[in-house]
Backbone bond lengths (Angstrom), bond angles and torsions (degrees), N, CA, C in turn:
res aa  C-N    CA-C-N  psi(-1)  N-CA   C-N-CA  omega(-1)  CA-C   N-CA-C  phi
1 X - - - 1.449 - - 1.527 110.73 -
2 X 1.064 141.72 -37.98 1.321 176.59 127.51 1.602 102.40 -0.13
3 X 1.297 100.95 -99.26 1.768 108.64 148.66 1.586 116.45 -30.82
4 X 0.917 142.02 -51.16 1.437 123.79 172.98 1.520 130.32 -76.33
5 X 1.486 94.69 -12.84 1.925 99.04 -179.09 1.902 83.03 -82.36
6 X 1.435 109.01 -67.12 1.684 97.15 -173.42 1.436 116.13 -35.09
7 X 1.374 118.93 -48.06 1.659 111.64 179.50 1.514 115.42 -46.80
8 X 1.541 100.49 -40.01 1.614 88.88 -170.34 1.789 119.00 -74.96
9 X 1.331 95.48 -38.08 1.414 115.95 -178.38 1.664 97.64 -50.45
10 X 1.133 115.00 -46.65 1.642 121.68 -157.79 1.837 94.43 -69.45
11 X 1.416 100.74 -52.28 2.130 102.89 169.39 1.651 99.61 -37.62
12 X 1.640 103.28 -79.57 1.077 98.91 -168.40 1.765 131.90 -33.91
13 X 1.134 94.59 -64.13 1.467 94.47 -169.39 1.684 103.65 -74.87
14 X 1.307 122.11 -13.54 1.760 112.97 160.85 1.769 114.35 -51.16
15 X 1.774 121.68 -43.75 1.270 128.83 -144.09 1.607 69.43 -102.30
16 X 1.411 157.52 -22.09 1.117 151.31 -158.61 1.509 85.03 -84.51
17 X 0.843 123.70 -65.88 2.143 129.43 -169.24 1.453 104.69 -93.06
18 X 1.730 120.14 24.23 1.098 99.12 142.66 1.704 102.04 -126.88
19 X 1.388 112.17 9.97 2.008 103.69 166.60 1.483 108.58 -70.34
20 X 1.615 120.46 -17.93 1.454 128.24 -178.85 1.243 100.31 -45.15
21 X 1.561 118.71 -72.95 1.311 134.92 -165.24 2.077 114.60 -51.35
22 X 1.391 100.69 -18.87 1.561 100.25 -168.10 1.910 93.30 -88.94
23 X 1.549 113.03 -24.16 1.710 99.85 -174.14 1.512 104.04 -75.69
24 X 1.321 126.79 110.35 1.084 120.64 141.70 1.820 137.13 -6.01
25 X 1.229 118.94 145.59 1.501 130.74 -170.10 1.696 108.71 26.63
26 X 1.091 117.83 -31.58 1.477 124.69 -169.20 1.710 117.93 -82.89
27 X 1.452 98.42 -33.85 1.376 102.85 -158.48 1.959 108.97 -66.59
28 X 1.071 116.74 -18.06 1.753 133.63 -167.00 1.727 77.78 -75.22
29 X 1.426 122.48 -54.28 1.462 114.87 -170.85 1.708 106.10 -72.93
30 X 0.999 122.21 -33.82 1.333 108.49 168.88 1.164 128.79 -68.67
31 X 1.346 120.40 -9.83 1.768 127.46 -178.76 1.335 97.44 -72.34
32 X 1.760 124.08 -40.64 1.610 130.69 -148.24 1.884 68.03 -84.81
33 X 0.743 165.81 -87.55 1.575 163.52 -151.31 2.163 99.54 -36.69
34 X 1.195 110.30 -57.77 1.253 124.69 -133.62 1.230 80.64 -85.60
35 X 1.639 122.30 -39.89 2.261 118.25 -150.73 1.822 92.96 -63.65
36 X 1.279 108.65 -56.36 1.381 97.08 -157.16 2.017 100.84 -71.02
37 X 0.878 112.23 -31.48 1.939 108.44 173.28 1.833 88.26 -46.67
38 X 1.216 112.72 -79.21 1.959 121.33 -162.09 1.632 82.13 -44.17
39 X 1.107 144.56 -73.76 1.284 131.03 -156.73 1.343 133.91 -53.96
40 X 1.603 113.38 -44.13 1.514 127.66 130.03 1.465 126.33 -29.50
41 X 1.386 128.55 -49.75 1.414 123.09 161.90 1.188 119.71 -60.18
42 X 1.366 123.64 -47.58 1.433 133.85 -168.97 2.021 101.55 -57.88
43 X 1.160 118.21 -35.97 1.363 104.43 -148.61 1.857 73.16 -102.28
44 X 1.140 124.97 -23.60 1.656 100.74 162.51 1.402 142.13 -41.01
45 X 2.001 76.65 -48.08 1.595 83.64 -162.27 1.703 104.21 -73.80
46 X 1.771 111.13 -33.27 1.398 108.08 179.51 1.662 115.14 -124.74
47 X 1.275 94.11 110.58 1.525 99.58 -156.24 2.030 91.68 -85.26
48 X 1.322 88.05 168.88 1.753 107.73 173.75 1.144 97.05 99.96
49 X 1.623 115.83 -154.45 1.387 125.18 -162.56 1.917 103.55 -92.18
50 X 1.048 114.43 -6.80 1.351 117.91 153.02 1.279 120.47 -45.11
51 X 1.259 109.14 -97.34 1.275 120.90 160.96 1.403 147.94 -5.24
52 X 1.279 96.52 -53.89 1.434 123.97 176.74 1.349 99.50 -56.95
53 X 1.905 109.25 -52.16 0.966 105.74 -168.84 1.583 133.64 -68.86
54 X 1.817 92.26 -33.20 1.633 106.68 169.86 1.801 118.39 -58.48
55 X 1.494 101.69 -13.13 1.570 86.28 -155.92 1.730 104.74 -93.01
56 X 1.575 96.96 -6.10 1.335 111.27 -164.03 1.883 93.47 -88.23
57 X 1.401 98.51 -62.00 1.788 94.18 157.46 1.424 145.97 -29.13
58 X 1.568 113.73 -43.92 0.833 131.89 137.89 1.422 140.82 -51.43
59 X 0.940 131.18 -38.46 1.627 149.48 167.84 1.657 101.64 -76.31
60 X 0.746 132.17 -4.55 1.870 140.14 -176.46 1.489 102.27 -121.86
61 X 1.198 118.26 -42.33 1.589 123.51 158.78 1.807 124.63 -62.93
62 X 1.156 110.85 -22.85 1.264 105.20 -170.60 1.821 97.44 -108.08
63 X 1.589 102.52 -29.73 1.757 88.38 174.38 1.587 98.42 -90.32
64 X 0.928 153.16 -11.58 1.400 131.16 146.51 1.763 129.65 -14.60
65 X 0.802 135.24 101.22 1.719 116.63 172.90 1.629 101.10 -62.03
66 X 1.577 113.96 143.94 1.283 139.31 153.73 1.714 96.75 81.57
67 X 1.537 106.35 13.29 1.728 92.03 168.97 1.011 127.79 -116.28
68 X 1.757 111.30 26.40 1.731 130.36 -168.06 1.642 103.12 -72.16
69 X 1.750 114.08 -18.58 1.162 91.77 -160.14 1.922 110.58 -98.96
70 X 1.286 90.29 28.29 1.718 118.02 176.14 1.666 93.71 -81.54
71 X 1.957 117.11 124.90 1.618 119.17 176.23 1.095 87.19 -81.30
72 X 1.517 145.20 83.72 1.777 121.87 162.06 1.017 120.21 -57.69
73 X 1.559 111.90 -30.19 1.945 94.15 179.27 1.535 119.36 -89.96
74 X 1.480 113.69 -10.74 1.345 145.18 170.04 2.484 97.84 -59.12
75 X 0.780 103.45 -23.80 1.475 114.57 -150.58 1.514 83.66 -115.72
76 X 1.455 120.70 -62.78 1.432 104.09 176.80 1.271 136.47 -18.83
77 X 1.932 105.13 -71.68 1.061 168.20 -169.12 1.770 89.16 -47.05
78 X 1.109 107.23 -80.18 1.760 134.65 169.83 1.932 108.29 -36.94
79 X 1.289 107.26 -49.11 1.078 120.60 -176.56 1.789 102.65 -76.08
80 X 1.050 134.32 -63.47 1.670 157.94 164.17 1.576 102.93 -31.81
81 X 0.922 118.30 -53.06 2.153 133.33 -157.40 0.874 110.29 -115.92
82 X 1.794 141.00 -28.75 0.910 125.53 -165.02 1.680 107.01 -129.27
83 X 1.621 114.41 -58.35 1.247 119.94 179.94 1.971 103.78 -67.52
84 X 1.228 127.59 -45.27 1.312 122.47 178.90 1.437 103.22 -91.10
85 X 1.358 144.52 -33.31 1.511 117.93 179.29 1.121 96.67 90.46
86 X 1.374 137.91 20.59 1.828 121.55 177.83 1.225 109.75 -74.51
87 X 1.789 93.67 131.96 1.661 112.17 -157.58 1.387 97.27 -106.27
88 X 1.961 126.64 107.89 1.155 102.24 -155.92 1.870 71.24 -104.73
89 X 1.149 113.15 147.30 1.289 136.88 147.08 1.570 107.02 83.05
90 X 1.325 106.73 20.52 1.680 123.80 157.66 1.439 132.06 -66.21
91 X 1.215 134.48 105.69 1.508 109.92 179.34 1.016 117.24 -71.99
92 X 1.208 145.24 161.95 1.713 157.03 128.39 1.288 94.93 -50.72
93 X 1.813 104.66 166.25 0.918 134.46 152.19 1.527 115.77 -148.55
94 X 1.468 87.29 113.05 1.867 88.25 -170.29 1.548 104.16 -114.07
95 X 1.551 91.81 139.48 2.039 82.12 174.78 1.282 104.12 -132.54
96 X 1.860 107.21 165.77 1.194 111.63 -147.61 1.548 93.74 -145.75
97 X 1.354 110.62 131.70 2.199 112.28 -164.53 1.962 70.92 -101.52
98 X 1.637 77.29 147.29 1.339 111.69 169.69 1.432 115.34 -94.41
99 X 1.273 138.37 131.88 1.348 134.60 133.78 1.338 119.32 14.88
């Protein structure tokens, strides 16, 4: 459930910082508004040294001109759930032979 609210949130706010790019003369000034909000979300949605790192990526991606049409949180998401498998609230079970 968890995983699917982040998926959507991550669409959303991707197609949110990329409608910037479709307003004319204005939209380059709305990114300098929008990078640090996406960067603030980003380290919400994935906290730790991840995060940190995505949000900073993100925030360099969105004040960039012509690189809105990058999904960073779309890519996170992909990277987080699918390419790493992060198992949030899974136990292990590790065993260990004794002597």
């Amino acid at each position: 459930m968890l995983k699917d609210k982040l998926f959507l949130k991550g669409l959303l706010l991707d197609g949110i910082g990329m409608v910037t790019m479709g307003v004319p003369l204005i939209g380059p000034f709305l990114d300098i508004l929008w990078a640090p909000y996406a960067a603030r979300k980003m380290r919400e949605m994935y906290p730790g040294k991840k995060g940190k790192l995505a949000s900073a990526i993100v925030f360099i991606e969105e004040i960039l001109p012509f690189t809105d049409i990058v999904p960073t949180f779309t890519l996170m998401y992909l990277y987080t759930y699918v390419y790493k498998k992060d198992t949030v609230g899974q136990v292990r079970t590790i065993e260990v032979e004794s002597w």
